[in-house]
C-alpha positions in Angstrom: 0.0 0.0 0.0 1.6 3.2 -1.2 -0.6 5.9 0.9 2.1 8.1 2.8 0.0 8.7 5.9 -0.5 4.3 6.5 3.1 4.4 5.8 4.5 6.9 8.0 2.0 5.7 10.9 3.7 2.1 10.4 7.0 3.8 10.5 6.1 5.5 14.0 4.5 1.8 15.1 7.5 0.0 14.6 10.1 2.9 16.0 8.3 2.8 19.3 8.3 -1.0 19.0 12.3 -0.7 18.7 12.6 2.0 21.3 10.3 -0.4 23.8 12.6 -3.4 22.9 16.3 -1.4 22.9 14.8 -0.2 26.9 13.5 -3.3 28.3 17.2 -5.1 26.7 19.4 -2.2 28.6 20.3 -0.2 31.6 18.4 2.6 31.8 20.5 5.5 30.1 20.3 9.4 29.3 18.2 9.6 25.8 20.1 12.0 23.8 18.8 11.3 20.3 15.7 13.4 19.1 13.4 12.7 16.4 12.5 15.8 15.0 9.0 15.7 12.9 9.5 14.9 9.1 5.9 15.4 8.0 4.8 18.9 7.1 1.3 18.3 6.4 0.7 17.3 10.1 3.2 19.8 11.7 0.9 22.7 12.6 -1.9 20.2 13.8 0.3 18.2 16.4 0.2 21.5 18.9 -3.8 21.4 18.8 -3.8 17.6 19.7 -6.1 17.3 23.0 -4.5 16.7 26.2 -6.7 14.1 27.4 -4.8 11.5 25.2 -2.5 9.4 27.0 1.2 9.2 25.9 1.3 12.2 24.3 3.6 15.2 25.3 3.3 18.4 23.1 6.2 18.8 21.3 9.1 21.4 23.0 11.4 23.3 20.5 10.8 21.2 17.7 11.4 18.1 19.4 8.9 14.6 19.0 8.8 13.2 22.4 8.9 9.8 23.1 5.6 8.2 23.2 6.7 5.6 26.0 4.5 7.2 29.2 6.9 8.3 31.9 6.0 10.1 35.3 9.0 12.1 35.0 12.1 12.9 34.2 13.6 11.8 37.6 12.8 8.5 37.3 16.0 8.3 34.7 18.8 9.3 37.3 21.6 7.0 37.3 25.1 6.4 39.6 28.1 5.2 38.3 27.6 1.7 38.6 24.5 2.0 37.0 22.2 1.5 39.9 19.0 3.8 39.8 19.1 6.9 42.6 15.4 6.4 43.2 15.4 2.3 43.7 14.5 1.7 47.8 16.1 0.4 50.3 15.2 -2.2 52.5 17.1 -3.8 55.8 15.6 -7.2 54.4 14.0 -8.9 51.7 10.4 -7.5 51.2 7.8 -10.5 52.4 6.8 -12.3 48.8 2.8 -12.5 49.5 0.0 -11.6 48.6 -2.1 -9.6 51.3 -6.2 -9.3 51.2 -5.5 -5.7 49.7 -3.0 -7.1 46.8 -5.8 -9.9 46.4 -8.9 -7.5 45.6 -6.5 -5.1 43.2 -5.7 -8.2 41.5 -9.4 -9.4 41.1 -10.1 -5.7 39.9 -7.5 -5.6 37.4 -8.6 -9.2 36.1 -12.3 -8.3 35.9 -10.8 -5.1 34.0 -8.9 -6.8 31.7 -11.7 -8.6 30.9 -14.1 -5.8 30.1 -11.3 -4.3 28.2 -10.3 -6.9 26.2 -14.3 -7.3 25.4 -14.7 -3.7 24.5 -11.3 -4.0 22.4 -12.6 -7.0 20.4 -16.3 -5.1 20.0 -15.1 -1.6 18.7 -11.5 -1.5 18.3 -10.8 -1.6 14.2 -8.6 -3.9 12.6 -5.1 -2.6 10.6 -7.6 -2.0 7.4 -9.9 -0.5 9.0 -7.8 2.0 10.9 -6.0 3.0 7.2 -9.5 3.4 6.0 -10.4 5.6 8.7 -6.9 7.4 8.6 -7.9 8.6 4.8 -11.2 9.1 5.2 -12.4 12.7 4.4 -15.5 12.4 7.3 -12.9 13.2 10.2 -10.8 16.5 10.6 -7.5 16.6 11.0 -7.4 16.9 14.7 -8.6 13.6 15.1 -6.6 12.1 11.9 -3.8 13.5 14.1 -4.5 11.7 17.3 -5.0 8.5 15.5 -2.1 8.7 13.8 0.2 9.2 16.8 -1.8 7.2 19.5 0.6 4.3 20.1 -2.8 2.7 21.9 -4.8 2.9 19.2 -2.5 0.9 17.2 -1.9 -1.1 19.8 -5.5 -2.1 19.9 -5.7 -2.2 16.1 -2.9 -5.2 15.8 -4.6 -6.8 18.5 -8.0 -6.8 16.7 -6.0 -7.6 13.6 -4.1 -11.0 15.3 -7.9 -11.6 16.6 -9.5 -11.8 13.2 -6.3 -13.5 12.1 -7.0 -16.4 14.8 -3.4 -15.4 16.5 -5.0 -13.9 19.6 -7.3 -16.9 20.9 -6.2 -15.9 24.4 -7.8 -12.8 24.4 -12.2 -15.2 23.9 -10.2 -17.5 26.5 -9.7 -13.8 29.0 -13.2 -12.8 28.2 -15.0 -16.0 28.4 -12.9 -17.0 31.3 -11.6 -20.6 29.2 -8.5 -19.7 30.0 -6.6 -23.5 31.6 -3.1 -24.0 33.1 -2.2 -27.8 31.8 0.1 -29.8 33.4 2.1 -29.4 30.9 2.4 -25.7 31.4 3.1 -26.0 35.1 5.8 -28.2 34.6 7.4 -25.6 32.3 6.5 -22.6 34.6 8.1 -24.6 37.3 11.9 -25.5 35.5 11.4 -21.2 33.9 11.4 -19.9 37.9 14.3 -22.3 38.6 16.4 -21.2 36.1 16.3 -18.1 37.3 17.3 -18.6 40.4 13.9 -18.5 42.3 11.6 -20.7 44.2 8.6 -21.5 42.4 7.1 -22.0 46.3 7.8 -18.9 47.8 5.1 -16.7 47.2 2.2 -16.9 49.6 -1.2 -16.0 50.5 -0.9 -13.5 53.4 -4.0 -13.9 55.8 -5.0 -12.9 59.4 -4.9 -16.3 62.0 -8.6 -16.6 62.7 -9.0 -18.8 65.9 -11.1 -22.1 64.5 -14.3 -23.1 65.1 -14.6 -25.5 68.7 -16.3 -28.6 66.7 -17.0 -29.8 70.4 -17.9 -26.3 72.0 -15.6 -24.1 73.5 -16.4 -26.4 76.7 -16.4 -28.9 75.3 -19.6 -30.1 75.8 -22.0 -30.4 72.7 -22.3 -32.7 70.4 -19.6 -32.8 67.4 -20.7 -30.5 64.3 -20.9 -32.3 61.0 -18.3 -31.7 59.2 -18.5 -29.1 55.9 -16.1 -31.1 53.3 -16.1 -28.3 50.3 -13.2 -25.9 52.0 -15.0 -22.9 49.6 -18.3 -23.6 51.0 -16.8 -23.0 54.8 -15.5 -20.2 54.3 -18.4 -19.1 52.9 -20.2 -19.6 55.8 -18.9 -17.3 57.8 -18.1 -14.1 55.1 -21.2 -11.5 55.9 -22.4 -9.2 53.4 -20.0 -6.4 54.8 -17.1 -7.9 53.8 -17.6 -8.1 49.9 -20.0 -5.0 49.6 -16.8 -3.3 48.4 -15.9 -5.7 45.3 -18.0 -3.6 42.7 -16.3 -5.1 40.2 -17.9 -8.4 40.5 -20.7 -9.1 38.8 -24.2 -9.8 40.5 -24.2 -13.4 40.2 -20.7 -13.6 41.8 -21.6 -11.8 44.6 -24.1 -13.2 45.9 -22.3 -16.0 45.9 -19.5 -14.6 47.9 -21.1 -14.0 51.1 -23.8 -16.1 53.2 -27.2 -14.8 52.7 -28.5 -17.3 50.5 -26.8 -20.3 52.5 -28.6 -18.4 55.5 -32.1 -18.3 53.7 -31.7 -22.3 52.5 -30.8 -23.0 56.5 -33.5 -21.2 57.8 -35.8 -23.7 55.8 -33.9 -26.5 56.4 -34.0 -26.0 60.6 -37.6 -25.1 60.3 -38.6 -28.7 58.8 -36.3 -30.8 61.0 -37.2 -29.0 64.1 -40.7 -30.0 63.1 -39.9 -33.5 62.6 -38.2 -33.8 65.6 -40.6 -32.2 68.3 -43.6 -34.0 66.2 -42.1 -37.8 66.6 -41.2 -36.5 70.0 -44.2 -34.5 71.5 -47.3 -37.6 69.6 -50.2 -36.1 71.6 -49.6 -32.5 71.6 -52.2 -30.0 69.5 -50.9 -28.2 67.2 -51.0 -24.8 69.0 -48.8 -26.2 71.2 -45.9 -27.6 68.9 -45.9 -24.2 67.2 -45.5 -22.8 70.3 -42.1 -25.3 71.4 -41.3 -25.0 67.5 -41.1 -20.9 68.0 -38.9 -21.7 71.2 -36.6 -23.6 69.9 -35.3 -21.8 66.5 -35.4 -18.2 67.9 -32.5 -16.3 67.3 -31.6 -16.3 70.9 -30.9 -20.0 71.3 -29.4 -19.9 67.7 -27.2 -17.1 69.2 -26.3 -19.0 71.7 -25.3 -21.8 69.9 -22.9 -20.1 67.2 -21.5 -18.9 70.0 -20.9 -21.9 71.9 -19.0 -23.0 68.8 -17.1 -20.3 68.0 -18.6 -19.3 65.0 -18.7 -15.9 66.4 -14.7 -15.6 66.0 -14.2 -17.6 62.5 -17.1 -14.9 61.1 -15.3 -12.5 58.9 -17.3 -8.8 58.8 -16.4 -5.1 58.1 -18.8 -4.3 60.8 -17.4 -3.1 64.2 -17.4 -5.5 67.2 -19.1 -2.6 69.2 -22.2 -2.3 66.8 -22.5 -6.2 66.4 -22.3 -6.6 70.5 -24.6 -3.3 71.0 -27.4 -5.3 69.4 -29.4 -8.4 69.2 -26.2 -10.1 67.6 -28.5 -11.7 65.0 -25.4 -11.9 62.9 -24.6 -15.0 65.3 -27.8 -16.6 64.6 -27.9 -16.2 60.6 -24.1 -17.9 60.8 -25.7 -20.8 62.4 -28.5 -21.0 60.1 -25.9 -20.5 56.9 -23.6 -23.7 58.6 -27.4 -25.5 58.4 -27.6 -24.7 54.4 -24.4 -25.7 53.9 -24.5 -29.1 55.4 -27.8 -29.5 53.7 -26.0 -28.2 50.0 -23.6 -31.0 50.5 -25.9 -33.8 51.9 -28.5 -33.4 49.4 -32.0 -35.3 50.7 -29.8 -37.5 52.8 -29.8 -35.1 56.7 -29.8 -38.2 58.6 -26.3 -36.7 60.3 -27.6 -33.2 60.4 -30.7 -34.5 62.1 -29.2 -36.8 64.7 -26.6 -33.7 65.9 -30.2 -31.4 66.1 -31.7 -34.1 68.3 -28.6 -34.0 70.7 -28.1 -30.3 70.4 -31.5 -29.5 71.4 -32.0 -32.5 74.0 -31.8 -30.1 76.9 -34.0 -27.6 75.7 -36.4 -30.1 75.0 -36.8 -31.1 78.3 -37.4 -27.6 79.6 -40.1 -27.2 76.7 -41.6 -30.1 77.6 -41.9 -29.3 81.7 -43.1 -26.2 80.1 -45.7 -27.1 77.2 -46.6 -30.7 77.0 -49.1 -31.7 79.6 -50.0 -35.7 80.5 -52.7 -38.0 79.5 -55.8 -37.4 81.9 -58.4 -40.1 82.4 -61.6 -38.5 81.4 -63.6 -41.2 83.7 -61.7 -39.9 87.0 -64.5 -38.4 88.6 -66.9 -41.2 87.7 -64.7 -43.2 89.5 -64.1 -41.1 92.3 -67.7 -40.8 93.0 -68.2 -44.3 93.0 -66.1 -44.8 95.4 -66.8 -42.1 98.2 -69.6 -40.4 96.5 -73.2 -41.0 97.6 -76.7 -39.2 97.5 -76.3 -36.6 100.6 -72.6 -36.2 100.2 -70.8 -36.2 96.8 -67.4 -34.5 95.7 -67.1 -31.4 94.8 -65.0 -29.0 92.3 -64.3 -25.7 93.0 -62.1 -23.1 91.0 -59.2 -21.5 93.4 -57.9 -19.7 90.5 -58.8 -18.1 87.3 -56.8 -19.2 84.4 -56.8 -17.1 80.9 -56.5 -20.2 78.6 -52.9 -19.6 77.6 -49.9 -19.3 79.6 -51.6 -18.4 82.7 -53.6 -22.0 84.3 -56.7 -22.7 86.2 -56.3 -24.7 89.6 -59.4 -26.3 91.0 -59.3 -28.1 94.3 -61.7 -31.7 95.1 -63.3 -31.1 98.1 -65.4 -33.5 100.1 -67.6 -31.5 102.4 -64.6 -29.0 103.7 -62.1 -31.2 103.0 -60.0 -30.7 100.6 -58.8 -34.0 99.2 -56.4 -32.8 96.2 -55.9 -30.2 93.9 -55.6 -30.2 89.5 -54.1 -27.3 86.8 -54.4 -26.9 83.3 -55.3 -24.5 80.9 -58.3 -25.8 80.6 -61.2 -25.7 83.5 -62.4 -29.1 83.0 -59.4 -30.9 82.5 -57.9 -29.2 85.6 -61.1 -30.7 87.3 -60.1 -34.3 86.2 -56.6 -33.5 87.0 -58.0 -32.6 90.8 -59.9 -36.1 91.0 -56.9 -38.2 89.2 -55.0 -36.4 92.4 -57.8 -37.1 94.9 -57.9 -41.2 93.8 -54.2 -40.9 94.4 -55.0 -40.0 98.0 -55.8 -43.1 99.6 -55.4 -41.9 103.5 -57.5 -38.9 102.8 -59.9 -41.1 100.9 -60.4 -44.2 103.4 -62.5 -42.3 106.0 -64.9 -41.4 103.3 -65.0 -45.3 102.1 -65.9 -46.2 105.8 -68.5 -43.8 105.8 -70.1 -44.8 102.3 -70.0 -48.8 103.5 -71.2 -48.0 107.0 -74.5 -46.7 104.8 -74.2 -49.4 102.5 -74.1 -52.0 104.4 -77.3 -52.2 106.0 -79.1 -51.9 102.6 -76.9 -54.4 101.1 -77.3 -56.9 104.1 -81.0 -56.3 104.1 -81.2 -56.8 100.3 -79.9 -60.0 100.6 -81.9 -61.6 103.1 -85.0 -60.8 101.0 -83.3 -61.9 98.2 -82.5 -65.1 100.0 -86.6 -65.4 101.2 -87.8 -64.9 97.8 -85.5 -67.8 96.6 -86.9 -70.1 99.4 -90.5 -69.2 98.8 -89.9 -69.8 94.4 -88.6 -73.3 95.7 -91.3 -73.7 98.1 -93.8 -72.8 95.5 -91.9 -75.4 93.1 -91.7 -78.1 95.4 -95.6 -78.1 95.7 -96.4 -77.7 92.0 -94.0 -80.5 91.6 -96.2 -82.5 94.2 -99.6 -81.4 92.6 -98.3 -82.5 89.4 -97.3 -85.4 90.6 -100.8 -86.1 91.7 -103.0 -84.6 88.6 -100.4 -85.8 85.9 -99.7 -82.8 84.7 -96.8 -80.1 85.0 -98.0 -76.7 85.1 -94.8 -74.2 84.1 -94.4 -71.4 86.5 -94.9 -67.5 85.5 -92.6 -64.5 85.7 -94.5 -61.9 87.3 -95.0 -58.7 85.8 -91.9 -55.7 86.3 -93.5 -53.4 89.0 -91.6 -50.8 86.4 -93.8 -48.5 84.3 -92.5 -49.0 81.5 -94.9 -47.3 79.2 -93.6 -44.0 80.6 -90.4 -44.4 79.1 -88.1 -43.3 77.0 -88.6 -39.2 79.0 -88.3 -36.4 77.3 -84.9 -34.1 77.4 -85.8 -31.0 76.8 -83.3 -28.5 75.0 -81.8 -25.4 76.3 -81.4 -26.3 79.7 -78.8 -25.7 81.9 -77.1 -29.1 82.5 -75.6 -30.2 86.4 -72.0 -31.6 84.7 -72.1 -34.4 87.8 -75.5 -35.6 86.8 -73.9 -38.6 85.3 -71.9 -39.1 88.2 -75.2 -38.8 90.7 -76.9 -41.7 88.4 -74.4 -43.6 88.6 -74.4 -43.6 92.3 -78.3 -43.7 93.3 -78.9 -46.7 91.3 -75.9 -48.4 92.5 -77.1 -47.7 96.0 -80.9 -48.6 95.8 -80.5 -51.2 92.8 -77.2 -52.6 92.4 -77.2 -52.0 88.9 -75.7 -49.2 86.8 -76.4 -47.4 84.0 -75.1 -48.0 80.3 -74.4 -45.0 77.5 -74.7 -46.0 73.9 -73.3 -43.6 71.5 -74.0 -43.6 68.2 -72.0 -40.8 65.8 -73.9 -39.7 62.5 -72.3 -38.9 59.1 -72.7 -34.9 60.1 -71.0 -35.3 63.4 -74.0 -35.4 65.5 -74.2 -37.6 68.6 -76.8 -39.5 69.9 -76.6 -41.3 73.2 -79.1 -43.9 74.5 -79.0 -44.4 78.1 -80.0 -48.0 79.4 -80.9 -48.7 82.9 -82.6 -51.7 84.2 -82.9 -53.8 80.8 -85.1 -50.4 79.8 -84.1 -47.4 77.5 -84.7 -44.5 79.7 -84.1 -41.7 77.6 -82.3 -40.2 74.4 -80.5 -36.8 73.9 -78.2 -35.7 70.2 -75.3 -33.6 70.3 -72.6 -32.6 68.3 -70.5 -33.3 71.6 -70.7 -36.6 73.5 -70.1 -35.6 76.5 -73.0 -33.2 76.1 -75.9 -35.8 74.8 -74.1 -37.7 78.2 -74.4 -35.8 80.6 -78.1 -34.2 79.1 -79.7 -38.0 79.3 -78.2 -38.3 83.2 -79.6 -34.8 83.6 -82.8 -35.6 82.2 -83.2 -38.5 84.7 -81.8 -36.6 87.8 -84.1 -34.0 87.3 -87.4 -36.2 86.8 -88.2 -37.6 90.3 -91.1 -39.9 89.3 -89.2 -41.7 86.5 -86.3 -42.2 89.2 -89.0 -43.4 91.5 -89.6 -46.1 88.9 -85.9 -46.9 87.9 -84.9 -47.4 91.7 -87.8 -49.9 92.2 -87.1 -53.3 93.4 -88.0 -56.3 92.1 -88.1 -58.4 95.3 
């Protein structure tokens, strides 16, 4: 190509390529040869050229200056054995590492390079291009001028160039971040630093000692942590937002995955479900209000806290915030390390937490025994007062329930003593009135010296009756085999054997099943009163069959002496129960009948 401007901008290329090459080969030396400028056609332009370009000095007394950037001149003083005036000093080798400052210029300069090699390969033109553009009449001179003497721009260009070329495949493998060390290349890197003198060894990575996590606990006292096998992963752990909030020049999906928040977020999760699984196999009869309320107990950030600390995750955590502000607060930071050690394990484990589980179950053991002191009540025998008033209770004296104290329903319980007459025989709690009620006779059956007067006194009663009941019973059977023996005798005599007759049930059975009325107030011992009259005048005692509906209704039949007395329906049972009993209670003249005797 014969144009003069391509071929003096070639010249100029290859002249700084030779100057680069003749100073990186020598001492540094005074540079007393000048180039003085050769073309006239660009001569008046050169003083106009902007001074934002870089490597470009305006020129002084006809003089072209060297397009090589320098600070200044000072930086080319020499001594006499040629050692530079401004090279330092040291008392002893500088340390060969790299600090956590070097290490974050370095990642900026690489995720620089990249951008710039990008933008280089996007918009930088190639050595045709650039000549194009160079004799192009759609630019002024100004800017013909700075591209003909910006060493950069050509720079660029023969990179582009080699690109297109397929010589410059490193520079997709920079963007793309392909780039791979073989062995091969490591073996020759290795022999290249021995040659000259160096060990390939000796630099290192310069880092803060960070005491280590206490696997056991710092008194040694908890179970052993599962281990985190992916070294990156751990270290991730315990990096908080803080610390990477300053590497801009990452992009989004790097940093999020530089710090802990999303480990945090997965762990949260992760706790949540086997805390659930744990307390639910543990707790089998507890409501669900109530193993929400141990769940919420157990995975607050105040026992979390407490157990990053225990561990030591509290020193390992690396954070640009100050001690003072993490201290001055609720140290949740503690907490969300735990929870991010959670994630982890559970990134590494997959579905498989059977590890992670078991050291949950040991970890939490103690506080599950304070939660279950504190929430989970025992089973109460719903047929305690039944039972109890079968044993002491009789028509003129019965047990009785009173409320002490007033519970709310939640934290705060009701206490209801059993009194007999004004004795009190035991007292019951729960959150509940009636089942602190059941609690108070389960209590009072447990009492057997304050029950046993009480027993005497109900026998003492009974006795009698039951003594007297007997001997008629015993003077009916004689007079049925008396009356046998002489039908026996008369048949004997007439031939014929005549087969004896029940008599009829004094009952009045035609005036059952009563009514039960609705919307009636309903004595909650009534069962307990049946129970005990009929035992005492009869012997017998009543029986409740309950029948349950496709709607959820109830419907209880109450049987007493071979007889169904009466019927009540309810959506609970305990309420068609005890309505039947009332029904009875409350009806003297169909108790009259019930309590008849058949002797």
């Amino acid at each position: 190509m014969d144009d003069p401007l391509f071929l003096d901008f070639v010249q100029k290329v290859q002249a700084g390529e030779q100057r680069r090459y003749e100073a990186s080969s020598q001492p540094p030396q005074y540079y007393h040869q000048v180039h003085s400028h050769k073309n006239p056609k660009s001569g008046g332009v050169l003083n106009k050229r902007r001074a934002s370009n870089e490597g470009y000095q305006p020129r002084r007394n006809g003089f072209e200056p060297d397009f090589k950037k320098r600070k200044s001149s000072d930086s080319l003083k020499v001594v006499l054995d040629g050692e530079r005036l401004d090279m330092p000093k040291f008392d002893a080798a500088p340390p060969k590492s790299i600090g956590f400052l070097d290490l974050q210029r370095v990642e900026h300069a690489t995720k620089s390079l990249q951008k710039n090699a990008k933008l280089i390969l996007a918009q930088a033109p190639d050595a045709i291009q650039l000549t194009e553009l160079l004799n192009s009449r759609d630019i002024d001179s100004a800017t013909r001028s700075d591209l003909k003497q910006s060493s950069l721009m050509a720079l660029a260009s023969r990179l582009k160039t080699k690109y297109k070329l397929g010589e410059a495949s490193l520079l997709d493998e920079i963007v793309n971040e392909t780039l791979i060390i073989t062995d091969e290349d490591n073996e020759k890197l290795a022999q290249l630093v021995t040659e000259q003198g160096a060990n390939p060894h000796q630099l290192e990575m310069a880092r803060v000692v960070a005491n280590d996590i206490s696997p056991n606990g710092t008194e040694n006292t908890l179970p052993r942590l599962p281990v985190i096998d992916d070294v990156h992963l751990f270290e991730r752990v315990f990096t908080h937002k803080s610390n990477v909030n300053n590497k801009t020049y990452l992009n989004d999906r790097n940093l999020i995955n530089s710090h802990n928040e999303r480990l945090e977020f997965l762990g949260d999760s992760v706790l949540n479900n086997l805390v659930t699984l744990i307390i639910y196999e543990k707790f089998p009869v507890s409501s669900e209000g109530t193993l929400s309320q141990i769940r919420s107990e157990l995975i607050n950030n105040k026992v979390l806290k407490d157990f990053a600390i225990q561990y030591g995750f509290d020193k390992k955590l690396r954070s640009s915030l100050s001690k003072e502000s993490i201290q001055s607060g609720e140290q949740k930071i503690y907490a969300d390390v735990f929870e991010a050690y959670i994630g982890a394990l559970s990134l590494e484990r997959g579905l498989d937490l059977a590890e992670v589980r078991k050291w949950l179950e040991q970890l939490y053991n103690p506080l599950l025994a304070h939660v279950e002191h504190k929430y989970v009540t025992n089973f109460v025998d719903k047929e305690a007062k039944t039972e109890l008033y079968a044993l002491i209770g009789r028509a003129e004296a019965c047990p009785e329930y009173v409320t002490v104290v007033e519970g709310d329903g939640l934290e705060k319980k009701f206490v209801v003593e059993c009194r007999m007459g004004d004795e009190v025989l035991a007292t019951g709690e729960d959150r509940n009135i009636k089942t602190a009620s059941l609690r108070a006779a389960e209590n009072a059956l447990k009492n057997t010296a304050g029950l046993e007067k009480f027993v005497i006194a109900r026998q003492s009663v009974e006795r009698p009756v039951r003594e007297s009941r007997n001997e008629r019973l015993k003077e009916k059977k004689a007079e049925k085999l008396k009356k046998l023996k002489e039908q026996e005798e008369a048949g004997d005599r007439s031939g014929e054997h005549e087969i004896p007759r029940r008599p009829d049930s004094p009952i009045r059975t035609s005036m059952f099943p009563i009514a039960v009325r609705d919307n009636v107030e309903v004595d909650i011992d009534a069962k307990n009163k049946l129970y005990a009259t009929l035992g005492l005048k009869t012997g017998t005692k009543p029986t409740y069959i309950v029948k349950e509906s496709k709607n959820g209704q109830h419907t209880v039949q109450l049987l007493a002496r071979q007889l169904v007395v009466a019927t009540a329906t309810d959506t609970s049972k305990k309420k068609a129960t005890a309505r039947v009993a009332d029904a009875v209670m409350k009806d003297p003249e169909a108790l009259r009948e019930l309590c008849k005797r058949f002797d």
